[in-house]
N, C-alpha and C positions, 0 to 999 in steps of 0.2 A: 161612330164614336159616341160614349155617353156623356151626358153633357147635367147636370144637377139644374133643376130650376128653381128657386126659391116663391111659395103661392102665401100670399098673405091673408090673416085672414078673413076679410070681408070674400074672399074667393074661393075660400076652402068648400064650402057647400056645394062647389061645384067640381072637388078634384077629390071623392070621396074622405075629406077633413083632414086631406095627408097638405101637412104643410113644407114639403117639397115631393119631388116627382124627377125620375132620372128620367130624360128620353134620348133619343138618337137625332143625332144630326150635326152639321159642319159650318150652318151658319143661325144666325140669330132667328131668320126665317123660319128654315129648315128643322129648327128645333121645335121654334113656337106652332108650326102645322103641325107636327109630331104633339105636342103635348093636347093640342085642340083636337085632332083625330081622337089621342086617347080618354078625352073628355071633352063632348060635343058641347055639352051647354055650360062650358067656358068660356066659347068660341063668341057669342052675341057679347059679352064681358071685354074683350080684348080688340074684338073688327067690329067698324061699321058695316053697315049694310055695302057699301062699293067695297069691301074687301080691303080696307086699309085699317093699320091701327087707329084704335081712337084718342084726339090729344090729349087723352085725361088719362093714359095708358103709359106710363112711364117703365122703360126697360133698361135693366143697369149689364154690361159685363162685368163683372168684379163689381167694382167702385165706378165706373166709366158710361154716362148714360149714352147708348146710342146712337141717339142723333146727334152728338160731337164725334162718330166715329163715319162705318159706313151705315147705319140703320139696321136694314132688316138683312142686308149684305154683308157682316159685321162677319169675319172668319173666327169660328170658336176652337177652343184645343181642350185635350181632357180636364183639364184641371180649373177650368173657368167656370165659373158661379150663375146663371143666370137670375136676377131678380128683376120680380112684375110690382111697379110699386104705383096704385094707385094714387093720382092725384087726390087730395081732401079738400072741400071747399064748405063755408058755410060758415056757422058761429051766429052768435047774434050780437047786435049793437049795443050796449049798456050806456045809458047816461046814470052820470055822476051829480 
């Protein structure tokens, strides 16, 4: 089944600049190996070195972030959206 991924883009340099990407697959897992297969140096972006997502790696179904459902287990169906939405951290302090 195809499943739309949404690449944002601080990521796009690594998904030749297409700011989404259909792939195959029937779970949140299953798709993101598929999208990592089809672009390898996404792959260090997405997993740590032990093969897990990284927690600065935030994955939505639709509206619905992941780890409030089943994770990388998450059953998808055609019509669901996937988006990779990096955390942001940083800024600087201002005194007033």
């Amino acid at each position: 089944m195809s499943v739309k991924v949404l690449i944002p883009t601080p990521l796009r340099n690594y998904t030749e600049q297409k700011g989404e990407v259909v792939v195959e697959g029937h779970t949140v897992g299953e798709v993101l190996i598929q999208l990592t297969s089809l672009h390898p140096s996404l792959k260090p972006h997405l997993y740590a070195e032990n093969g897990r997502l990284r927690s600065f790696v935030n994955i939505y179904v639709n509206d619905e972030d992941i780890r409030h459902l089943l994770k990388e287990e998450t059953a998808l169906s055609e019509k669901d959206i996937l988006s990779i939405v990096p955390a942001i951290a940083g800024g600087c302090h201002v005194s007033f």
